[in-house]
C-alpha positions in Angstrom: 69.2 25.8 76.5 71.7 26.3 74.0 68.8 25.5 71.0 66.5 28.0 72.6 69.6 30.9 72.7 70.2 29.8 68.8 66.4 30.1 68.0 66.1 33.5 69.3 69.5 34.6 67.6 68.4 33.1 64.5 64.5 33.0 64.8 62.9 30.9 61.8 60.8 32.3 59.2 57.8 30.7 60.9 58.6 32.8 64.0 59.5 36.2 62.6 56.1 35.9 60.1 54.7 35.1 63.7 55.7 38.2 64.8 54.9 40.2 62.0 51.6 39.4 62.8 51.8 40.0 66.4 53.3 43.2 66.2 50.7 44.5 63.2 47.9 43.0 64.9 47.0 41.1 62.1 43.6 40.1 62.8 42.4 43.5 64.1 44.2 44.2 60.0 42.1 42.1 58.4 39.0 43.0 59.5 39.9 46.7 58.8 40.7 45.8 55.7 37.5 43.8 55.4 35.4 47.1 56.1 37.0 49.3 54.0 36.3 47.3 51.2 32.6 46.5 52.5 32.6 50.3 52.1 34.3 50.4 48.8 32.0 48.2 47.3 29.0 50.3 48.5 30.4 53.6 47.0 31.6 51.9 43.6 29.6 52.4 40.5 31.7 49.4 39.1 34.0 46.3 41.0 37.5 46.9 39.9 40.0 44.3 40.7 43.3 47.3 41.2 41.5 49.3 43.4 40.4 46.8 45.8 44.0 45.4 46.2 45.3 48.7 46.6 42.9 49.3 49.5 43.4 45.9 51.1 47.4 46.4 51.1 47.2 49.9 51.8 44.7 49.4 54.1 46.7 46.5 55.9 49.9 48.7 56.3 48.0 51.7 57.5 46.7 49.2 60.1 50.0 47.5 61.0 51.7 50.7 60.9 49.7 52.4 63.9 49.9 49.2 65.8 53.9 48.9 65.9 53.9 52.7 66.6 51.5 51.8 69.6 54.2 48.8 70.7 56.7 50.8 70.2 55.5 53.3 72.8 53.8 51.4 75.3 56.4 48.8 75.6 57.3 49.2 79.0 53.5 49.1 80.0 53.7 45.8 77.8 55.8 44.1 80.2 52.9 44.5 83.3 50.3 43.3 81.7 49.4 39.4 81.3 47.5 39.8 77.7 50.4 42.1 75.8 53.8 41.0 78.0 54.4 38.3 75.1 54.5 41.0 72.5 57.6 41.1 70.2 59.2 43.9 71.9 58.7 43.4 75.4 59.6 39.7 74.9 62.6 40.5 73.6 62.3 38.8 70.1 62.3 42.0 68.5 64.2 45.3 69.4 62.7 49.1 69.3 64.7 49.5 66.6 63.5 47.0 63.8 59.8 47.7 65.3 60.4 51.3 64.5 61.5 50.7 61.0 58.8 48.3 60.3 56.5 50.8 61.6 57.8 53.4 59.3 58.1 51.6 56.0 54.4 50.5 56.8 53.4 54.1 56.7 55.5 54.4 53.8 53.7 51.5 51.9 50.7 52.8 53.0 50.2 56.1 52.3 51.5 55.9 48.4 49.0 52.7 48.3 46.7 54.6 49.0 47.5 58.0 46.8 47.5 55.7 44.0 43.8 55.2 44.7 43.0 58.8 45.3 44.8 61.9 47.6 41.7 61.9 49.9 42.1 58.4 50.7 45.8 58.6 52.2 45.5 61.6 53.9 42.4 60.0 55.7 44.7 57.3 55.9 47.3 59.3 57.2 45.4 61.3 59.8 44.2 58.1 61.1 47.9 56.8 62.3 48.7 60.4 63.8 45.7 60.6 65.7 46.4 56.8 67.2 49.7 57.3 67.8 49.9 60.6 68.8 46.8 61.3 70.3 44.9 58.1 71.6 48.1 56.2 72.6 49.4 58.7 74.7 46.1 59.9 76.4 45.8 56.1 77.3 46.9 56.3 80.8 45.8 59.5 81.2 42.4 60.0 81.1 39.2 57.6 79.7 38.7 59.7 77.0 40.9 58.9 75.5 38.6 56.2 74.1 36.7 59.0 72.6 40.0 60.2 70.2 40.7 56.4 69.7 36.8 55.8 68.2 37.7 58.5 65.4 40.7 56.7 63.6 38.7 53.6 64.6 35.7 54.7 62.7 37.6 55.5 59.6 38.0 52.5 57.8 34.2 52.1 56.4 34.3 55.7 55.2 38.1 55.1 54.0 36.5 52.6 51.3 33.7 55.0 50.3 36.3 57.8 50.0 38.4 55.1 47.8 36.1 54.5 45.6 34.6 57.8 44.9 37.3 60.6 46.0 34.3 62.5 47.6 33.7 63.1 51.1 29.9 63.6 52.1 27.0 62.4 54.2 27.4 59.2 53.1 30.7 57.9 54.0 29.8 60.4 57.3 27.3 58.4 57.9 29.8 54.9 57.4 31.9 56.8 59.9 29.4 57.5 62.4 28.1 53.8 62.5 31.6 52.5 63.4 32.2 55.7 65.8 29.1 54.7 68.1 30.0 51.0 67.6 33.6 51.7 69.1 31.9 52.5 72.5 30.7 49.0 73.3 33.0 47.0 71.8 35.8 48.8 74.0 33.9 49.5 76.8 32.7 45.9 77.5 36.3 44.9 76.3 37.9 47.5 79.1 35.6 45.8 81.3 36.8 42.2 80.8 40.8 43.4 81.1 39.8 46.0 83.6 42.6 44.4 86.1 45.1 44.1 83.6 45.1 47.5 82.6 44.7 48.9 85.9 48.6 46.9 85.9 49.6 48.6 83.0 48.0 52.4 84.2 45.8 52.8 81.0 42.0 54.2 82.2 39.9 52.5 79.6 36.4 52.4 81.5 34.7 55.5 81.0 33.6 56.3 85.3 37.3 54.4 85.9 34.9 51.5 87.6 32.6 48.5 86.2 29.7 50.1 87.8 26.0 50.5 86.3 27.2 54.2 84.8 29.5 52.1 82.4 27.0 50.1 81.9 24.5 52.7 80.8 26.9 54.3 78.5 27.5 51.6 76.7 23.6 51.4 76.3 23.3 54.9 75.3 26.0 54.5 72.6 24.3 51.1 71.7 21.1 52.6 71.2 22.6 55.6 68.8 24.7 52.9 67.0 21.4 51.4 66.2 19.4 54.5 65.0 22.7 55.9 62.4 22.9 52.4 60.8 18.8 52.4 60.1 18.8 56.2 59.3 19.4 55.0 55.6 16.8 53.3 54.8 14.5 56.9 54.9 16.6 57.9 52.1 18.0 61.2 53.8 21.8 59.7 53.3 22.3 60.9 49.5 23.6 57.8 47.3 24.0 55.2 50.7 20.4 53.7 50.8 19.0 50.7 52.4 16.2 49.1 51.7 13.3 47.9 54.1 14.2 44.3 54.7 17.8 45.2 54.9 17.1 47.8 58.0 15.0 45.6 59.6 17.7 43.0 59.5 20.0 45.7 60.9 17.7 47.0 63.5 17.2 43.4 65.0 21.1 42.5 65.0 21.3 45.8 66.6 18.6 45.1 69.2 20.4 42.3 70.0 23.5 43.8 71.2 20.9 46.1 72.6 19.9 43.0 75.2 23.3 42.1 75.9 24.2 45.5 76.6 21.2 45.6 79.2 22.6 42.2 80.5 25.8 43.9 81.4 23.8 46.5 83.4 22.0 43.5 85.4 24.9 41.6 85.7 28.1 43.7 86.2 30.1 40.8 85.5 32.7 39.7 83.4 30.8 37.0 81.9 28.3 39.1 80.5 30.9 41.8 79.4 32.4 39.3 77.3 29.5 38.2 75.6 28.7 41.9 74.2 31.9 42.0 73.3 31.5 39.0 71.1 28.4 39.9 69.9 29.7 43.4 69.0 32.3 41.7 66.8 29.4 39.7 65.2 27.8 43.3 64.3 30.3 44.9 63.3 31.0 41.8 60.5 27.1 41.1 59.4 26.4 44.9 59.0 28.7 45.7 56.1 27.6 42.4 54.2 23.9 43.0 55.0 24.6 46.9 53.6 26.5 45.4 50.4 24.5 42.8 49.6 21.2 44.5 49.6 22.9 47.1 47.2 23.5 44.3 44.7 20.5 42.5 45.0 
């Protein structure tokens, strides 16, 4: 007992780098990080080593920054639920205090990371950690849409490499944007419907009808089906600079249409089981898609 007490007193390096990555979320980071600079590459007209660092640790603390916020806030709604009650905070291994000044030298490191690249870039960067924090976090346990205000600072981080690269804004990294905007839907939705219980304990309203019926179901088709048609729409060259090439779409389409299926399974099924499997495959997407994009501009 008395080695336990000791360890959390004086926690190891092993354990506080554990939860630094607990508390920033780090793989949810990473693969931010991993499509801003899928967009970065697609808006550069040359690969620079600077401004691809830059992005990737700006990128990361912007990240890490709206997740400690978001623990910071909900840690009493931590504590009910099964998947979060191990957190940092509401385990104890961490106090409000050092999570809030993580959180804010984050946003520090962030924001002038990303300045360095260009202004646009951190202020996208910084509107993206208010509306989380501010908006989405609170409207949690308050309404369903609040998924809605979440899938905007969500959606950012394909358009945040565009903007990176380029300090422009226009229909291309819009149309970056809108591709992860739609994709939010069914990756969150089939997610809400996996957890559904657990956050029913914690009073967040994640499920757009509030139940796993066949109207959740068919919204996450719907927003399936538009995801599909905004990451083709390149490929008939009405999306400036961003282009795609036939192959490439049709490569697109079908990993799409294959979330499409699973999506349609849910509807069937209304089970866990098959909620879990779009989810997966909505992970899959969400990696292949910026490669497939980036490597049929460099072929």
């Amino acid at each position: 007992m008395k080695t336990a007490v000791s360890e959390v007193k004086n926690p190891s390096w092993a354990l506080i780098f554990a939860d630094f990555k607990e508390i920033t979320k780090a793989r949810l980071s990473v693969s931010v990080v991993f499509s801003a600079i899928a967009g970065y590459f697609l808006g550069t007209p040359e690969i620079q080593l600077l401004p691809i660092l830059l992005l990737a640790f700006g990128g990361y603390c912007m990240v890490g920054a709206s997740n400690a916020y978001n623990q910071v806030i909900e840690k009493d709604l931590d504590v009910l639920m099964n998947r979060t009650k191990n957190r940092p905070i509401p385990a104890g291994r961490m106090s409000v205090n050092k999570a809030l000044v993580l959180a804010v030298l984050l946003t520090v490191f962030g924001v002038v990371s990303l300045y360095f690249l260009n202004p646009k870039t951190a202020m996208f960067g910084a509107i993206s950690i208010f509306l989380y924090t501010s908006v989405y976090t609170p409207l949690k346990t308050v309404t369903p849409l609040a998924v809605f205000v979440g899938a905007i600072p969500g959606a950012i981080p394909f358009m945040l490499g565009w903007v990176a690269a380029t300090n422009e804004f226009g229909i291309e990294p819009g149309t970056l944007f809108m591709i992860q905007f739609f994709w939010q839907f069914p990756h969150f939705w089939a997610l809400g419907w996996m957890l559904d219980e657990d956050y029913k304990r914690g009073g967040f309203k994640m499920l757009p009808t509030g139940k796993k019926d066949r109207s959740t179901a068919l919204q996450i088709i719907m927003y399936t089906f538009w995801m599909i048609v905004i990451s083709v729409i390149p490929v008939f060259g009405i999306t400036g600079s961003l282009q795609l090439s036939i192959p490439a779409a049709i490569i697109v389409f079908i990993m799409g249409f294959i979330m499409l299926l699973f999506a349609f399974k849910l509807y069937v099924n209304k089970d866990n089981q098959s909620a879990r499997k779009l989810m997966l495959v909505s992970v899959t997407y969400i990696s292949l898609m910026p490669i497939v994009y980036v490597v049929d501009k460099f072929l």
